[in-house]
Biopython code that builds the backbone (N, CA, C, O; Angstrom):
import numpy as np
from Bio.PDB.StructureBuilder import StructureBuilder

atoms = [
    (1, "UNK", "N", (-160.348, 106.636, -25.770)),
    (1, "UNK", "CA", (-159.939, 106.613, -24.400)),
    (1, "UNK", "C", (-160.265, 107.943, -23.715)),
    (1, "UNK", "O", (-161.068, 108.078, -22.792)),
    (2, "UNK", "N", (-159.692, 108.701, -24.164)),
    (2, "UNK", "CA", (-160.441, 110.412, -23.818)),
    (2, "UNK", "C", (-161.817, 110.809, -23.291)),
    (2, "UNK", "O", (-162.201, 111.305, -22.231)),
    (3, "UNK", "N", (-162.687, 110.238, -24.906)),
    (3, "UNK", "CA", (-164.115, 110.172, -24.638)),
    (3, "UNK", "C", (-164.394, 109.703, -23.321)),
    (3, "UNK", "O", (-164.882, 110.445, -22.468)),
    (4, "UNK", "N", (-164.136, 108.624, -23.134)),
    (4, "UNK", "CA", (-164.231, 107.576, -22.211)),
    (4, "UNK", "C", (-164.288, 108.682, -20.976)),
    (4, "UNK", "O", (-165.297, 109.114, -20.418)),
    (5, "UNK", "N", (-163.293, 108.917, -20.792)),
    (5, "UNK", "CA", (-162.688, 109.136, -19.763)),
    (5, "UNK", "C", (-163.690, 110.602, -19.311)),
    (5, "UNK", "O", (-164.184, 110.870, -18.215)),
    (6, "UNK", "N", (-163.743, 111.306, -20.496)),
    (6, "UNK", "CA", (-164.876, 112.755, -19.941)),
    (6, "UNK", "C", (-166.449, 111.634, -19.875)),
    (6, "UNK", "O", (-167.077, 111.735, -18.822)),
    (7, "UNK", "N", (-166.986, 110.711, -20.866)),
    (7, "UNK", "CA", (-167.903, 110.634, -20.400)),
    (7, "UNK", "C", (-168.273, 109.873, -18.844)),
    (7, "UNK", "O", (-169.315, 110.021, -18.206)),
    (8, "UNK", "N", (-167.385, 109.243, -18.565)),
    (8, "UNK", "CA", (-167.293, 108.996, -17.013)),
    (8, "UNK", "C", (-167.332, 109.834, -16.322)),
    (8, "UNK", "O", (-168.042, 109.701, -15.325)),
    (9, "UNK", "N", (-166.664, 110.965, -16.503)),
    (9, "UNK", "CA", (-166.668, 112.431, -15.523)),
    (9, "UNK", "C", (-167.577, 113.100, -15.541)),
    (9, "UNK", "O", (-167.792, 113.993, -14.722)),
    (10, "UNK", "N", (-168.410, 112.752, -16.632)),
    (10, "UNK", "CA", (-169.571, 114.185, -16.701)),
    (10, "UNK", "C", (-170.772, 113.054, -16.058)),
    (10, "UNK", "O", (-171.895, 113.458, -15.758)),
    (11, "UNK", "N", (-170.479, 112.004, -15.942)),
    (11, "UNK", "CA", (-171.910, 111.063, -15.579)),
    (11, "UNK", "C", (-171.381, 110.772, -14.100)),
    (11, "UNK", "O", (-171.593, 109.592, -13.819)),
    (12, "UNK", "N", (-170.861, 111.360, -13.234)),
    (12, "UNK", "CA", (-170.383, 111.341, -12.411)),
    (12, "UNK", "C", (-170.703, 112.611, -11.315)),
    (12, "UNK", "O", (-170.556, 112.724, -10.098)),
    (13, "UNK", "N", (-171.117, 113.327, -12.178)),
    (13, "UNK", "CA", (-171.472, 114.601, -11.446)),
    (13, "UNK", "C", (-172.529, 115.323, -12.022)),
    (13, "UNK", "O", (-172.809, 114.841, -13.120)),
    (14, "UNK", "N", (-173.357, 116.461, -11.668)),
    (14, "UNK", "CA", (-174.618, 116.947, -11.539)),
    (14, "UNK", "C", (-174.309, 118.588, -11.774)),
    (14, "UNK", "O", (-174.997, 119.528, -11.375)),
    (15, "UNK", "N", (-173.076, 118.634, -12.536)),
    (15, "UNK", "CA", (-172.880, 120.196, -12.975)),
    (15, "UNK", "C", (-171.810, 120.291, -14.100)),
    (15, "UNK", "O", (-171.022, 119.437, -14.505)),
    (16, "UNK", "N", (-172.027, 121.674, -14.517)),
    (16, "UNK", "CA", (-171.271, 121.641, -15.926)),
    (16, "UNK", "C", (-169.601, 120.987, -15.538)),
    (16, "UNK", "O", (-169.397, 120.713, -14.355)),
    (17, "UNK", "N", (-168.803, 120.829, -16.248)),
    (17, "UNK", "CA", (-167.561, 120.331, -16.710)),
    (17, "UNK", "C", (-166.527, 121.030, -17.573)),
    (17, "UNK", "O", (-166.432, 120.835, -18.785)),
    (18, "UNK", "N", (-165.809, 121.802, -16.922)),
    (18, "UNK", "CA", (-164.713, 122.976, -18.025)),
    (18, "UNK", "C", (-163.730, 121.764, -17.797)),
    (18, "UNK", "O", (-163.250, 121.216, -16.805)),
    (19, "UNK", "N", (-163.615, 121.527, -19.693)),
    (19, "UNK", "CA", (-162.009, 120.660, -19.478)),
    (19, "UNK", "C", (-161.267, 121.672, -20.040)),
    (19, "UNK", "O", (-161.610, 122.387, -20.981)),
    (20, "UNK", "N", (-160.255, 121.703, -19.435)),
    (20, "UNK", "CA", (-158.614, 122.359, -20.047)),
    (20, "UNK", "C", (-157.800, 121.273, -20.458)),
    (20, "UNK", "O", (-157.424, 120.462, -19.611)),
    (21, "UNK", "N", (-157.452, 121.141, -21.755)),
    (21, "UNK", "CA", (-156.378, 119.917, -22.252)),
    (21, "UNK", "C", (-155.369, 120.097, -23.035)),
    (21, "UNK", "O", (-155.597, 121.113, -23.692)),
    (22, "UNK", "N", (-154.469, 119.689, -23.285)),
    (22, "UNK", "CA", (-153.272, 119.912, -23.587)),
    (22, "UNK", "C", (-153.533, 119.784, -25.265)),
    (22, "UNK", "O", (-154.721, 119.480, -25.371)),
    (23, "UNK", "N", (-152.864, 119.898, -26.769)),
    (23, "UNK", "CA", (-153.197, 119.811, -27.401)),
    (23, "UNK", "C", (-153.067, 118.766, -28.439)),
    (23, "UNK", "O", (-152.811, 119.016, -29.617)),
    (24, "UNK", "N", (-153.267, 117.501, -27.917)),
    (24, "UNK", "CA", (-153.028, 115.730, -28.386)),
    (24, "UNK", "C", (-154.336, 115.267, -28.951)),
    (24, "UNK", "O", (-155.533, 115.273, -28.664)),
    (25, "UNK", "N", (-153.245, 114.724, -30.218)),
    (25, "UNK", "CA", (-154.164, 115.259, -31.599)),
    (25, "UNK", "C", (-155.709, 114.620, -30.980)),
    (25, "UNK", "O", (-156.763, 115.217, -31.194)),
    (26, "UNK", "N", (-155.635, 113.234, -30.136)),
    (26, "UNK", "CA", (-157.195, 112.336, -29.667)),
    (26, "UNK", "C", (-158.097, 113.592, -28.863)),
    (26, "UNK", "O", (-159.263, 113.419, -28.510)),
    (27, "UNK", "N", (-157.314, 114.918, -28.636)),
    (27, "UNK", "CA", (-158.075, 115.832, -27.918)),
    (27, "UNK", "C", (-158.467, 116.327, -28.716)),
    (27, "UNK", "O", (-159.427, 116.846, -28.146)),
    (28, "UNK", "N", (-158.560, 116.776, -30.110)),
    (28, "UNK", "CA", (-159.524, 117.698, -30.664)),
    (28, "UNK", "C", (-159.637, 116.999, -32.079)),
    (28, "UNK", "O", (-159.765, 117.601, -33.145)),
    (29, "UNK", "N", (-159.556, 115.345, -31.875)),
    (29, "UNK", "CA", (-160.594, 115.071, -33.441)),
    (29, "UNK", "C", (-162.083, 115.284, -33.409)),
    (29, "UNK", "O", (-162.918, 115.710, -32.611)),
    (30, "UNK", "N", (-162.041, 114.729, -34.810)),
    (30, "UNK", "CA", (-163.601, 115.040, -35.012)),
    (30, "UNK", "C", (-164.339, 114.627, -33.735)),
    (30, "UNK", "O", (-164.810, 115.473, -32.974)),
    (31, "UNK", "N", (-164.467, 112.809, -33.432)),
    (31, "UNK", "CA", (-165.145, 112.335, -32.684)),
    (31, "UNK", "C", (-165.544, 113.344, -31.292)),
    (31, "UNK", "O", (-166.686, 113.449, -30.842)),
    (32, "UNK", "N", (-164.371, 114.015, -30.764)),
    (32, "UNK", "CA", (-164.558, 114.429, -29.365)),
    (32, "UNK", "C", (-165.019, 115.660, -29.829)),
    (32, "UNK", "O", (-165.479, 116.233, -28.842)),
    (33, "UNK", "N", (-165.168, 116.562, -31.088)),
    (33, "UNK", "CA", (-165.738, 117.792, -31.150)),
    (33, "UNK", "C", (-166.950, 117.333, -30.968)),
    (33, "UNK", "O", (-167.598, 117.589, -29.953)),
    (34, "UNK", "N", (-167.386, 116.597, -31.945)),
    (34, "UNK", "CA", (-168.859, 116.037, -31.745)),
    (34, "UNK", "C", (-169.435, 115.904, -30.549)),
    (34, "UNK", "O", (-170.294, 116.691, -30.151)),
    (35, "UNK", "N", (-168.966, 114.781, -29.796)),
    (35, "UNK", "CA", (-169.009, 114.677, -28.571)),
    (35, "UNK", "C", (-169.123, 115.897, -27.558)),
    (35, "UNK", "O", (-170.120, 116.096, -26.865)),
    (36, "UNK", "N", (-168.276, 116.486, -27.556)),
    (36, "UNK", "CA", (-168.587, 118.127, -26.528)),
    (36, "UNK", "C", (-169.799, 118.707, -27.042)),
    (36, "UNK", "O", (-170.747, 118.827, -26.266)),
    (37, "UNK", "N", (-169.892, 119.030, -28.064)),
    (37, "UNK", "CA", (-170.949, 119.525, -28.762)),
    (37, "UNK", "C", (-172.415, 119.250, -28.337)),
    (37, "UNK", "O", (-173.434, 119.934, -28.239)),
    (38, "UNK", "N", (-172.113, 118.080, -28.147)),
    (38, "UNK", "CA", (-174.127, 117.086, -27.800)),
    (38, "UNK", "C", (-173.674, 117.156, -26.527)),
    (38, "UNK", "O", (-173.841, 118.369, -26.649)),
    (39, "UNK", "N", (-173.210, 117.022, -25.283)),
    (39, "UNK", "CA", (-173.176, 116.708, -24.348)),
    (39, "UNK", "C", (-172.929, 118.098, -23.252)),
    (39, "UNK", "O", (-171.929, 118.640, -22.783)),
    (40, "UNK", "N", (-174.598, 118.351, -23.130)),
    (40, "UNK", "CA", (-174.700, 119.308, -22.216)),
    (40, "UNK", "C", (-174.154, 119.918, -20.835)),
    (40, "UNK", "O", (-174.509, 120.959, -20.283)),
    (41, "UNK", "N", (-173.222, 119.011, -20.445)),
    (41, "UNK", "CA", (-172.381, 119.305, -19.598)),
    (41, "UNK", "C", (-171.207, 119.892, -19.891)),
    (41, "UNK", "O", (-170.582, 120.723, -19.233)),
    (42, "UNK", "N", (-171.002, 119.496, -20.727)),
    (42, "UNK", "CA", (-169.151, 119.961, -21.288)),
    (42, "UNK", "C", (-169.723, 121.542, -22.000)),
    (42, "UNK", "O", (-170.186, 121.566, -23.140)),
    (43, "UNK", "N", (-169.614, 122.703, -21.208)),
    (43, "UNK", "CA", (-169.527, 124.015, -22.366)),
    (43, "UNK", "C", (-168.625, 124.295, -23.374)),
    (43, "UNK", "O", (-168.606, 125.309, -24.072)),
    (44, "UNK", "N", (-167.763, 123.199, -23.424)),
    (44, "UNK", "CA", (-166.605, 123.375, -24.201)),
    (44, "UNK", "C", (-165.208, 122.777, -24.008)),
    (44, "UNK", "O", (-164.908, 122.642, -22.822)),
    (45, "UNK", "N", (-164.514, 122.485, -24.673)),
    (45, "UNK", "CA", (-163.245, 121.909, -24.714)),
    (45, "UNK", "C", (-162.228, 123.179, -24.765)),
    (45, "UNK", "O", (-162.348, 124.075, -25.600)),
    (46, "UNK", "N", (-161.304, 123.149, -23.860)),
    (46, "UNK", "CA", (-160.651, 124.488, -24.160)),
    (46, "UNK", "C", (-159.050, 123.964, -23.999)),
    (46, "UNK", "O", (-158.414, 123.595, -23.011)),
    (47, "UNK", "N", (-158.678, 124.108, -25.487)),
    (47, "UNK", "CA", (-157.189, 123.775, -25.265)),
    (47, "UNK", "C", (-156.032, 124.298, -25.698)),
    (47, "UNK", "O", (-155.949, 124.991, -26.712)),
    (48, "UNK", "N", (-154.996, 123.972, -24.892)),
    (48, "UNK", "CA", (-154.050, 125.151, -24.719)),
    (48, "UNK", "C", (-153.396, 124.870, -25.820)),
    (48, "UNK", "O", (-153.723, 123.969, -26.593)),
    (49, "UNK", "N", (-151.878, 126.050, -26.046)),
    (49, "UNK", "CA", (-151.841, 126.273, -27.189)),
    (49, "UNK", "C", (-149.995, 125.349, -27.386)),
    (49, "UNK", "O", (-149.068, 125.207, -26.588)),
    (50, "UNK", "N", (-150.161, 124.991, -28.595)),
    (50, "UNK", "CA", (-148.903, 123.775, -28.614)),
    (50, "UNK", "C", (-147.808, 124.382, -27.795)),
    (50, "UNK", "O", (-147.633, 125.591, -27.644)),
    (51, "UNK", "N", (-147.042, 123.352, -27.247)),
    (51, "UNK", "CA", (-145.415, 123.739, -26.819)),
    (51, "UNK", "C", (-145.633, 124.827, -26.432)),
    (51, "UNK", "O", (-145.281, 125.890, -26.945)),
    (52, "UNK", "N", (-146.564, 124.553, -24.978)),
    (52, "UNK", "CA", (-146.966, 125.384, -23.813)),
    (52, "UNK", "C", (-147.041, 124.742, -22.561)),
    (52, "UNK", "O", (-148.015, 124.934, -21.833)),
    (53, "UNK", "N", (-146.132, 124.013, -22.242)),
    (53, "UNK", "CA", (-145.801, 122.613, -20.919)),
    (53, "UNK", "C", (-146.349, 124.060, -19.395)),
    (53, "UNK", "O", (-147.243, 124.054, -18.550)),
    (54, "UNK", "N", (-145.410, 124.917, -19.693)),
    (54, "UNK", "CA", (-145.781, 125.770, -18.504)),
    (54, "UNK", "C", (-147.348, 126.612, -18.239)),
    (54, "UNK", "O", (-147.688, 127.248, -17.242)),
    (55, "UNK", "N", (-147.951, 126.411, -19.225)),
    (55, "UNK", "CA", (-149.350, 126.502, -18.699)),
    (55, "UNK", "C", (-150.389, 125.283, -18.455)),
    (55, "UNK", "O", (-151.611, 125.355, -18.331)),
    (56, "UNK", "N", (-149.655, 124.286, -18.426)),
    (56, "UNK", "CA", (-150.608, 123.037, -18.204)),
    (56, "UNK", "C", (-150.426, 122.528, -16.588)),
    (56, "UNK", "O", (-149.619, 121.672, -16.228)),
    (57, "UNK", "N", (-151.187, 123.118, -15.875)),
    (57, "UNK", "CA", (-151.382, 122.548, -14.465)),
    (57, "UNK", "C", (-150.411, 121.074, -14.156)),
    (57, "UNK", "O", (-149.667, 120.808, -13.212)),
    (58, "UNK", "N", (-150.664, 120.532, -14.996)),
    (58, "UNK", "CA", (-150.452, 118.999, -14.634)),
    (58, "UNK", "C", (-148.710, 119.004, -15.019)),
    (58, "UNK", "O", (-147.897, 118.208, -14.548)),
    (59, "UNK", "N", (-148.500, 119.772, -15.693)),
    (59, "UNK", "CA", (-146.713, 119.542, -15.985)),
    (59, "UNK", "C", (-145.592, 120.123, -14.745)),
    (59, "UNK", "O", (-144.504, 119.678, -14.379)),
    (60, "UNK", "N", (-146.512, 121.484, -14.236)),
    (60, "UNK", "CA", (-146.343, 122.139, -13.285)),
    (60, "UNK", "C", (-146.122, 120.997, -11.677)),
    (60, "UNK", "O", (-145.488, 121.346, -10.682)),
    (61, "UNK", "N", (-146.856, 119.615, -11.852)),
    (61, "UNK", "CA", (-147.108, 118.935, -10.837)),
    (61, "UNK", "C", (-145.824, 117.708, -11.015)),
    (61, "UNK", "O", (-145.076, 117.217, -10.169)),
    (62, "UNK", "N", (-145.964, 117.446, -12.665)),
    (62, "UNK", "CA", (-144.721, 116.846, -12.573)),
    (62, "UNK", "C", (-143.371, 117.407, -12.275)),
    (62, "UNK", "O", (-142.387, 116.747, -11.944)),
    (63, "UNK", "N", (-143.438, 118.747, -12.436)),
    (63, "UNK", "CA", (-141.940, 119.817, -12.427)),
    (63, "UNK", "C", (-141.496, 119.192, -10.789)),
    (63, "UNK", "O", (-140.430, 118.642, -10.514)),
    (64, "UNK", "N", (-142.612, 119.453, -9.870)),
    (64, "UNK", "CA", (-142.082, 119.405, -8.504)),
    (64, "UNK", "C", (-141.750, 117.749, -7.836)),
    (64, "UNK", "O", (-141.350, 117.556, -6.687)),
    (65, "UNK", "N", (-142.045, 116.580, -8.938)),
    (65, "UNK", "CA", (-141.873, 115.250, -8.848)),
    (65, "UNK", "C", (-140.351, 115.307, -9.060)),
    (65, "UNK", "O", (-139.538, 115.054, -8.170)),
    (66, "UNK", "N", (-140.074, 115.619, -10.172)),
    (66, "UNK", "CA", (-138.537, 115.419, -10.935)),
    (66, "UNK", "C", (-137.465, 115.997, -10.019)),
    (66, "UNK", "O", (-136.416, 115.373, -9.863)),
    (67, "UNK", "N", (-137.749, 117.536, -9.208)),
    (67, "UNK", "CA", (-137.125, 117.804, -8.305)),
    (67, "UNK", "C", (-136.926, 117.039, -7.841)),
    (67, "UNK", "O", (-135.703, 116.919, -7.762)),
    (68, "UNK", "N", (-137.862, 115.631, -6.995)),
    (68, "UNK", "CA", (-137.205, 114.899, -6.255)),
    (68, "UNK", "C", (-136.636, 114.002, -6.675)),
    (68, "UNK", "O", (-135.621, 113.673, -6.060)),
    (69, "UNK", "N", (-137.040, 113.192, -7.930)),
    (69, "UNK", "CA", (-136.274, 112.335, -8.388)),
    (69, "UNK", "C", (-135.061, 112.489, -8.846)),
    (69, "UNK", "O", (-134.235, 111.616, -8.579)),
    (70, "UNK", "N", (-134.703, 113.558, -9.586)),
    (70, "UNK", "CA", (-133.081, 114.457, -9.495)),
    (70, "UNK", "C", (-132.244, 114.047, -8.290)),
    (70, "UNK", "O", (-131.040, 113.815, -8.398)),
    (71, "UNK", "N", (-133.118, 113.936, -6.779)),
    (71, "UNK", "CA", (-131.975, 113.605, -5.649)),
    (71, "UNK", "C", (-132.050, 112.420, -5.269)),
    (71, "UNK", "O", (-131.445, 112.135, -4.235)),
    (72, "UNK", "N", (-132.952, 111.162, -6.115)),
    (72, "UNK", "CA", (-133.126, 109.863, -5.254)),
    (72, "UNK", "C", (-131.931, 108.906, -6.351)),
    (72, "UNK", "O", (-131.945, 109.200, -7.546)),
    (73, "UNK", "N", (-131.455, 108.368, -6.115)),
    (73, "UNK", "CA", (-130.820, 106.971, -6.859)),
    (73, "UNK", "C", (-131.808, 105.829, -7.200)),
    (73, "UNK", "O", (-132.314, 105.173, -6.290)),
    (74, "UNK", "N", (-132.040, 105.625, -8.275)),
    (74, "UNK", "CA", (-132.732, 104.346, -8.612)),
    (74, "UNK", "C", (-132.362, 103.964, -9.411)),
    (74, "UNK", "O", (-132.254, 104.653, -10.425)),
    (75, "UNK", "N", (-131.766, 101.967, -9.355)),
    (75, "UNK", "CA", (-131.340, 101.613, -10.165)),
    (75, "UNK", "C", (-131.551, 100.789, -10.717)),
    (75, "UNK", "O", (-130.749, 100.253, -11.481)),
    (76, "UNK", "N", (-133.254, 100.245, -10.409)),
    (76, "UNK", "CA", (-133.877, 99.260, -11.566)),
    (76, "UNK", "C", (-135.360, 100.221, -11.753)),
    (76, "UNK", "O", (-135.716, 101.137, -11.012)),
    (77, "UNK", "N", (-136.067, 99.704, -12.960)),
    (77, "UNK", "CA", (-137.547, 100.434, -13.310)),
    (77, "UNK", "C", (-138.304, 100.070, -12.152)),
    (77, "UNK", "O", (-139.272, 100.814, -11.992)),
    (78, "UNK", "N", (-138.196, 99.267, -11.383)),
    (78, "UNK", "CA", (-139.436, 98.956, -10.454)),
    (78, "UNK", "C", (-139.138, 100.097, -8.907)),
    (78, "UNK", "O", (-139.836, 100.572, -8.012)),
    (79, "UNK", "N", (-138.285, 100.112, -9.145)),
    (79, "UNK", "CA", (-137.824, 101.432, -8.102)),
    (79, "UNK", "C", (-138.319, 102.562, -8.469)),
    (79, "UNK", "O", (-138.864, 103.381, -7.729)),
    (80, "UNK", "N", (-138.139, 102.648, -9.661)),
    (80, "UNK", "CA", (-138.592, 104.237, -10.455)),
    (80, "UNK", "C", (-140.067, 104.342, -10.193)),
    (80, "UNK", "O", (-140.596, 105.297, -9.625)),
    (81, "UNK", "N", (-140.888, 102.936, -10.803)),
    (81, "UNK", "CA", (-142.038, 103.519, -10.538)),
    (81, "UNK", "C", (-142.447, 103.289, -9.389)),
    (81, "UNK", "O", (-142.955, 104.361, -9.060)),
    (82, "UNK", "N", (-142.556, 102.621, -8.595)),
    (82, "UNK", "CA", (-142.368, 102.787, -6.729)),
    (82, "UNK", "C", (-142.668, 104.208, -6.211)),
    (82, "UNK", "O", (-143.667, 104.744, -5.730)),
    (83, "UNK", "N", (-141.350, 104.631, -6.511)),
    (83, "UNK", "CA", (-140.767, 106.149, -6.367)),
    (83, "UNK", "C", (-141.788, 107.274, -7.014)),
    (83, "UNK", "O", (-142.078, 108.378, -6.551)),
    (84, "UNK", "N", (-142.177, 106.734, -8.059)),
    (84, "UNK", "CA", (-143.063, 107.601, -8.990)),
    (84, "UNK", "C", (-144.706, 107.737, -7.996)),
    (84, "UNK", "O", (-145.373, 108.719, -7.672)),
    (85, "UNK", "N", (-144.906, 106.093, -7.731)),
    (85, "UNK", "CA", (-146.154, 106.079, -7.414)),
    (85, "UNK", "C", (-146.420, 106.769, -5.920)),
    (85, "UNK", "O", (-147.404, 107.479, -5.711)),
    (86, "UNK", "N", (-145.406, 106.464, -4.898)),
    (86, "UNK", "CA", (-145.424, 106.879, -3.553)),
    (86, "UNK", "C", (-145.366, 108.374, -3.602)),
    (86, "UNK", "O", (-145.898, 109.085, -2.749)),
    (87, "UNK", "N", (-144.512, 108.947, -4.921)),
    (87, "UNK", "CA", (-144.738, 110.670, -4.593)),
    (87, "UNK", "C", (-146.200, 111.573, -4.931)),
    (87, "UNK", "O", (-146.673, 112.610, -4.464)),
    (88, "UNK", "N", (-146.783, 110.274, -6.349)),
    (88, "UNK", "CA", (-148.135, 110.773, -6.499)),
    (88, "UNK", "C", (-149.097, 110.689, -5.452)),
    (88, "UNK", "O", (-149.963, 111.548, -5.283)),
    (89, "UNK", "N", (-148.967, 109.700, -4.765)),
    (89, "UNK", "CA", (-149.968, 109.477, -3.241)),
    (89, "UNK", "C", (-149.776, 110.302, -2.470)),
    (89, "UNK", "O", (-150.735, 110.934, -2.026)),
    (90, "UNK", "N", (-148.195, 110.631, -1.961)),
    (90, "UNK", "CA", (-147.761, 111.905, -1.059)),
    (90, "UNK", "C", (-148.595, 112.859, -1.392)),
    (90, "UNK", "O", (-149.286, 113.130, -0.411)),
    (91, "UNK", "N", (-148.956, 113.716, -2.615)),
    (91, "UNK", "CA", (-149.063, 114.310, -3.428)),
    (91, "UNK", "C", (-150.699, 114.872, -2.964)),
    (91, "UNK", "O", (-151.226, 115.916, -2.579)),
    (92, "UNK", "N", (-151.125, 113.327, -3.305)),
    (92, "UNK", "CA", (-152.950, 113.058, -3.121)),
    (92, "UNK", "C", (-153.133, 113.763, -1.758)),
    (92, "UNK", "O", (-154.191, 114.341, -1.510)),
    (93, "UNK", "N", (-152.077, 113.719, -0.840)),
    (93, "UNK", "CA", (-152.463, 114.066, 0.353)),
    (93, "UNK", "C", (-152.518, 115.406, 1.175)),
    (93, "UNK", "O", (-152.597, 115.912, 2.294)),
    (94, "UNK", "N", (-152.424, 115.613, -0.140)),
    (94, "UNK", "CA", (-151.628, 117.799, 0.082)),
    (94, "UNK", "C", (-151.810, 118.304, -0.452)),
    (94, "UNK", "O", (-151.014, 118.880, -1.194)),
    (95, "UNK", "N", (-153.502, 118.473, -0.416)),
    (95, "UNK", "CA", (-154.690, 119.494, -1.250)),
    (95, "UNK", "C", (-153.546, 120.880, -1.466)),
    (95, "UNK", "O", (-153.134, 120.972, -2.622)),
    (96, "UNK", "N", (-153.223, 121.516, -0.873)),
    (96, "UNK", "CA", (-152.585, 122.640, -0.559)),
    (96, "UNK", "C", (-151.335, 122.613, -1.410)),
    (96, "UNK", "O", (-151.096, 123.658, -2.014)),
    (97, "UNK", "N", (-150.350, 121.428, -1.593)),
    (97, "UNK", "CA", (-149.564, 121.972, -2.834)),
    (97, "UNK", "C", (-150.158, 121.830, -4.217)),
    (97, "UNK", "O", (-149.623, 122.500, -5.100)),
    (98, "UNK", "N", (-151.157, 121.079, -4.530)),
    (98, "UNK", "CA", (-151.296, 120.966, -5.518)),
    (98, "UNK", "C", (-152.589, 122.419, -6.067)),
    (98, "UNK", "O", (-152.887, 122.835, -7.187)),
    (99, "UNK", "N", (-152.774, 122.577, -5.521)),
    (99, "UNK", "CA", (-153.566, 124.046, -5.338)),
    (99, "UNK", "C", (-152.670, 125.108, -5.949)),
    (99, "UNK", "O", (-152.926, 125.807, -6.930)),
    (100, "UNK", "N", (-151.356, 125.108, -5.052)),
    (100, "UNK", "CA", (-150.512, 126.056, -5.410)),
    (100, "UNK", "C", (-150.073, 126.444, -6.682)),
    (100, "UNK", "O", (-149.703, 127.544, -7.093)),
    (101, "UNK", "N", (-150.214, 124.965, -7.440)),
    (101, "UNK", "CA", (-149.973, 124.576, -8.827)),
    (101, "UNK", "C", (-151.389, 125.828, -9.977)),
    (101, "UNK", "O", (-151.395, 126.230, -11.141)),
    (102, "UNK", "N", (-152.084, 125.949, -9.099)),
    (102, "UNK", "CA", (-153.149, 127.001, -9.968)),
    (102, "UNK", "C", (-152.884, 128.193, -9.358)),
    (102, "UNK", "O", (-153.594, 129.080, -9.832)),
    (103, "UNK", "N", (-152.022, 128.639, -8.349)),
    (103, "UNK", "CA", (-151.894, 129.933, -7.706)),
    (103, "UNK", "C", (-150.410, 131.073, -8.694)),
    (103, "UNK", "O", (-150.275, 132.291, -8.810)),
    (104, "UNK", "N", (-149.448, 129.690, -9.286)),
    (104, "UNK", "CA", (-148.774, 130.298, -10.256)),
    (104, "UNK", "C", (-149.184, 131.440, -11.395)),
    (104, "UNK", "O", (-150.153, 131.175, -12.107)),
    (105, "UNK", "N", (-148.601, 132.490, -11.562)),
    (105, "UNK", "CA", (-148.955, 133.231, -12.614)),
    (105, "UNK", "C", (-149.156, 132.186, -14.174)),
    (105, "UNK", "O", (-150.151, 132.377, -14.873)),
    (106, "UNK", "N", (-148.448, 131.464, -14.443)),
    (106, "UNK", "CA", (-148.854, 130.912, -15.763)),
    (106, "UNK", "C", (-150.284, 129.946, -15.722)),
    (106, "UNK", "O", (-150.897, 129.598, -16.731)),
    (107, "UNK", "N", (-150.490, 129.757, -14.944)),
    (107, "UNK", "CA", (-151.767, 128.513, -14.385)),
    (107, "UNK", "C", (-152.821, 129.171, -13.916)),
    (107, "UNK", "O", (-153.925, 128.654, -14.086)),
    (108, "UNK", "N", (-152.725, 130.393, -13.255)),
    (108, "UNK", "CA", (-154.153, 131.063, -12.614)),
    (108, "UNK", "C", (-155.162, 131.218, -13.492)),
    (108, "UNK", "O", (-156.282, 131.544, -13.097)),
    (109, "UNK", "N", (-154.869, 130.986, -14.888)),
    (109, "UNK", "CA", (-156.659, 130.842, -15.465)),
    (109, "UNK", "C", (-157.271, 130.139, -15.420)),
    (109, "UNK", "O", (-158.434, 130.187, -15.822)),
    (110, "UNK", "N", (-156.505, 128.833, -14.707)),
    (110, "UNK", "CA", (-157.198, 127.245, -14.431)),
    (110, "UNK", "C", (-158.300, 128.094, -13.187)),
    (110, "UNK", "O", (-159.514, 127.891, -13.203)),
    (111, "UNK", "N", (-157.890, 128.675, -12.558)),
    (111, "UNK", "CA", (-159.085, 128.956, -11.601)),
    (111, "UNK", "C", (-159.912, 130.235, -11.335)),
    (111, "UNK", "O", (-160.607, 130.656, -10.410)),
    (112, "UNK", "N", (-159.526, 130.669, -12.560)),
    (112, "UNK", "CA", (-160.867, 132.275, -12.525)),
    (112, "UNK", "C", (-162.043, 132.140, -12.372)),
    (112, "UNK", "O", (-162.781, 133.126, -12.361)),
]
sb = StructureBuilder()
sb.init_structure("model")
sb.init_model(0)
sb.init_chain("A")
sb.init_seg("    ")
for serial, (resi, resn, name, xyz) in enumerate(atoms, 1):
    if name == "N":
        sb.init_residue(resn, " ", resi, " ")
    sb.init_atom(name, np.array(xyz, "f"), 0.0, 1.0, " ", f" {name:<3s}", serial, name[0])
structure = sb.get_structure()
């Protein structure tokens, strides 16, 4: 699924590809070393280091979701994910917070 998912991304675009990934074990078996390896776009797989939530961009994005869900009431699953999905779209729409998410001291190497 991984594979998948970078080789869609790298055939998708016309320049190298820095992934940063969290460290799940489908992220650094054999198959996907291989894979980075032959595939001239990817310079490398670079992944962070275990039971390190606060340097992963993307946890940083959920941190500011849960804030809100902390103040909403929901009291069946279809609400939850409703709730879930409408804040990720909000989200989509506000280049600028999610930016901010790499402007943090623990995250700014996502964008050196």
């Amino acid at each position: 699924m991984f594979a998948g998912y970078l080789k869609s991304l790298v055939g998708s675009v016309d320049r190298l590809v820095i992934i940063i990934s969290d460290g799940h074990p489908a992220h650094h078996a054999k198959y996907m070393r291989n894979y980075v390896e032959y595939e001239p776009k990817l310079p490398g797989l670079h992944l962070l280091p275990g039971y390190s939530p606060e340097l992963n961009p993307d946890e940083q994005v959920w941190n500011q979701l849960k804030k809100k869900l902390g103040k909403t009431a929901l009291k069946i699953r279809d609400d939850f994910v409703g709730f879930v999905r409408s804040q990720v779209r909000r989200l989509q729409k506000m280049p600028e917070v999610v930016k901010g998410v790499f402007r943090l001291h623990d995250t700014s190497y996502a964008c050196r």
